[in-house]
C-alpha positions in Angstrom: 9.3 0.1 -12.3 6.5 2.0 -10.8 6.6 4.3 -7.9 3.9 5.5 -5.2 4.7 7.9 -2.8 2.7 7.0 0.3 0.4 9.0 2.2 -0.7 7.1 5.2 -3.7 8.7 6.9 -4.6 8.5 10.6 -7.0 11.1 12.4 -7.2 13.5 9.1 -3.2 13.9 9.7 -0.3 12.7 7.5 1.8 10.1 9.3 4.3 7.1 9.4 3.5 4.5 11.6 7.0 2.2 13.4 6.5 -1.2 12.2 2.6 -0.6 11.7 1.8 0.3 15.8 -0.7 2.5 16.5 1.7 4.4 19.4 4.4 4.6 17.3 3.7 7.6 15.0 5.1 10.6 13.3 2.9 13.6 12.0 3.7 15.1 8.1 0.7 17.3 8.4 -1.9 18.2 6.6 -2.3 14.4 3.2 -3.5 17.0 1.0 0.0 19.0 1.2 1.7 15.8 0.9 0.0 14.9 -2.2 0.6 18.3 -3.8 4.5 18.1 -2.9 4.5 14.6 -4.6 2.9 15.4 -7.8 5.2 18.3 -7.9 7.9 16.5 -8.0 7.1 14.1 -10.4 5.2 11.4 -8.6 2.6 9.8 -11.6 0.4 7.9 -9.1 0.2 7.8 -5.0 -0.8 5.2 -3.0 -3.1 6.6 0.5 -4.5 4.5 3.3 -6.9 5.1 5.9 -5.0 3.9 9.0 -8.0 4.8 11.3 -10.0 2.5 8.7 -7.5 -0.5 9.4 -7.5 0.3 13.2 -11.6 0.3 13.2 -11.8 3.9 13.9 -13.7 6.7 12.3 -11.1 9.2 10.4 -13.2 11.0 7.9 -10.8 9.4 5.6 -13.4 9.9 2.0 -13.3 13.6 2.4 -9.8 13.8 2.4 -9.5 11.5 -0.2 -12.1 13.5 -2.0 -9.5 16.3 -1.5 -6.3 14.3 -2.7 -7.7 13.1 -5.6 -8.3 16.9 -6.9 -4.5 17.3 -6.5 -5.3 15.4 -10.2 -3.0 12.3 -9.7 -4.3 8.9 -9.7 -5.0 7.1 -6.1 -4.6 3.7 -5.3 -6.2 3.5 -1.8 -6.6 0.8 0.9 -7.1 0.8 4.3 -10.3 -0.2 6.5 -12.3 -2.2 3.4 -14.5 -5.0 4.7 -17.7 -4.8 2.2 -18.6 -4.3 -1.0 -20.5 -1.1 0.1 -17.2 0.3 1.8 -15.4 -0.4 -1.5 -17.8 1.0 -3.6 -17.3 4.6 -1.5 -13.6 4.3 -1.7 -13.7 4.6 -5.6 -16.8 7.2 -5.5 -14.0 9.3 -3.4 -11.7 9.3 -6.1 -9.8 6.3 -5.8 -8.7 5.1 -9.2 -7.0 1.4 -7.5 -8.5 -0.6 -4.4 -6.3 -2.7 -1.7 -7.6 -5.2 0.1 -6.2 -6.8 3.1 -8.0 -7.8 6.0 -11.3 -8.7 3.8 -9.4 -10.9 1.5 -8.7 -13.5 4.9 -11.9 -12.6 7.0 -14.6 -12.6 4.6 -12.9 -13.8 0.8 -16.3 -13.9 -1.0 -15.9 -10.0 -0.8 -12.7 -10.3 -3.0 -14.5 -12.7 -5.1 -17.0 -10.6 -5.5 -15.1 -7.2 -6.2 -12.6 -9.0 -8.4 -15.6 -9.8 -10.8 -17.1 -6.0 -10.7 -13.9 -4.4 -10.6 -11.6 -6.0 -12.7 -7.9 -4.9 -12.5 -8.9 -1.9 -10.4 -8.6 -4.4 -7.6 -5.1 -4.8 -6.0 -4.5 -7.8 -3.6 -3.0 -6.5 -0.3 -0.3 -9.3 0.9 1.2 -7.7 4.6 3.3 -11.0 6.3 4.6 -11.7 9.3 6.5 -15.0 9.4 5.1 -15.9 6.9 1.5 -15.5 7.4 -1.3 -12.7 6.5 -1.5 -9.9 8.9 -4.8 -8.3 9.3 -7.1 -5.7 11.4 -3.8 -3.2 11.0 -1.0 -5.9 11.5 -2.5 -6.2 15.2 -3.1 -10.0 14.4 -1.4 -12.7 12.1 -4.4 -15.0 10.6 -4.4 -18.9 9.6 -3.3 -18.1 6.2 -0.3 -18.7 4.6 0.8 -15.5 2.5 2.0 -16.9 -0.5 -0.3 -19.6 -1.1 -3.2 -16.6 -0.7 -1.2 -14.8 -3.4 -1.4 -17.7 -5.4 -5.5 -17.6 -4.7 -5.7 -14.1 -5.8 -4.7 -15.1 -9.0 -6.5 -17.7 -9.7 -9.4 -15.1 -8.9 -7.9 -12.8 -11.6 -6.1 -10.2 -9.6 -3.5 -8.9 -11.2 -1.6 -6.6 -8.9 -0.5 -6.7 -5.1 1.2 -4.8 -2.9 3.7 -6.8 -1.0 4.4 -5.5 2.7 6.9 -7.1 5.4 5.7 -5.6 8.1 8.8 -6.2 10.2 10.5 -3.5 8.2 7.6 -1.4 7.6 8.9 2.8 8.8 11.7 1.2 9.9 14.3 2.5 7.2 16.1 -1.2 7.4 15.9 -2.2 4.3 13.6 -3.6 2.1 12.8 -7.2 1.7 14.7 -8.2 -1.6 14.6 -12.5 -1.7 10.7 -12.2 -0.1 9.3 -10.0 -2.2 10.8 -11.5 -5.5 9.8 -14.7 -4.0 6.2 -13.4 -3.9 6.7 -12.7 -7.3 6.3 -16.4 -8.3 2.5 -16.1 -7.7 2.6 -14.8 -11.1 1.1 -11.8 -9.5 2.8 -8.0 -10.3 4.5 -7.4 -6.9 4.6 -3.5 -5.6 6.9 -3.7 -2.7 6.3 -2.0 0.4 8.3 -1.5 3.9 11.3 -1.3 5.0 12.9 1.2 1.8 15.7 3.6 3.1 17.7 4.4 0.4 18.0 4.8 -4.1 19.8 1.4 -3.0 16.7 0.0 -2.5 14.9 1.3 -5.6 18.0 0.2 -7.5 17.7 -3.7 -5.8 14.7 -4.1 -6.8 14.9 -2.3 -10.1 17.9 -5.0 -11.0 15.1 -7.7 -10.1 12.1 -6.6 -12.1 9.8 -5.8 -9.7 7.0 -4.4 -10.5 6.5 -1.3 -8.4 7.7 -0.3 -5.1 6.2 2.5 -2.3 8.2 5.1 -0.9 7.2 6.0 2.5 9.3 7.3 5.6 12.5 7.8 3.5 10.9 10.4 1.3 9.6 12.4 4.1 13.2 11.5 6.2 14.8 12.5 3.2 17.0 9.6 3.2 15.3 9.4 -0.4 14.7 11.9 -2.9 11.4 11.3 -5.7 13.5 12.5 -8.1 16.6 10.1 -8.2 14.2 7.2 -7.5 12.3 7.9 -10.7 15.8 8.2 -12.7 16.5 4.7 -11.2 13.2 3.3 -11.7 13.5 4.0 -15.8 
């Protein structure tokens, strides 16, 4: 199973977000020091989003990307994406891997179109709520169902998706076991994401074959360490 240490970024800072609101934030510090303390300890590919991206702000999120990719581990990045042009950027900053969330419901010719320039450096993003795609940074739910969309993206070829229930995202409650296996039956390769507070977590999922999983707040709580996740995840 594969792991990827989060680095959420928001105003050029480090942070975790409560359940993906804006006003519920916790500072790490400076993404590039995150990303070095990662890849010392063993991390083999980390995952970093531009929250100010997702919330329609301006971050200056490319240079620090430009700067975490130097760290020399490979990014997959998502975060703000709504054209082709803004995905092309992402990967001229260093990203290896592209998420996309928001365009996929808004405007899905632009997933269309990156799946066939991009290939498997695409990576769906699935974030539900009830059921249903969340988009603009979780702040609404669109008319989409979230497993029939999986089942879209891989009709289109996609590979990959990360798999977020935002109800448990920073929350340290617990991560969504039956759902995200369930979104497994898209066929696509589910990376879990939200709600992960313990090596139990790594080891649920680990017993159900999923593909990957992200480790956010519980490695910088320290309710998690890298280390033991990456002996359970082999």
């Amino acid at each position: 199973m594969k792991l990827y240490p989060a680095i959420d970024v928001l105003g050029g800072r480090a942070v975790r977000l409560l359940y993906g609101k804006r006003d519920q934030v916790t500072d790490y510090g400076d993404p590039v020091d995150c990303a070095k303390r990662w890849a010392d300890e063993g991390a083999e590919i980390l995952h970093v989003v531009d929250l100010s991206g997702a919330f329609g702000e301006e971050g200056g999120f490319e240079k620090v990307l430009e700067r975490i990719a130097k760290v020399g581990l490979p990014v997959q990045s998502g975060g703000g994406l709504r054209s082709m042009a803004e995905i092309a950027r992402r990967f001229r900053a260093g990203a290896d891997r592209v998420v996309l969330g928001t365009v996929c419901a808004e405007h899905p010719e632009v997933l269309y179109a990156a799946a066939e320039k991009y290939g498997g450096k695409i990576v769906a993003g699935i974030d539900a709520k009830e059921g249903r795609l969340a988009v603009r940074g979780w702040t609404q739910l669109a008319d989409k169902d979230a497993f029939e969309f999986g089942c879209e993206a891989k009709a289109l070829g996609i590979q990959d998706a990360v798999f977020t229930d935002i109800g448990r995202d920073g929350a340290l409650t617990g991560v969504n076991v039956q759902e995200t296996v369930r979104m497994g039956e898209t066929g696509l390769n589910i990376i879990a994401s939200g709600g992960v507070r313990g090596i139990e977590d790594v080891r649920a999922l680990r017993a159900q074959g999923v593909y990957g999983v992200i480790l956010g707040r519980a490695l910088y709580a320290g309710t998690l360490s890298l280390k033991e996740a990456r002996e359970v995840a082999r």
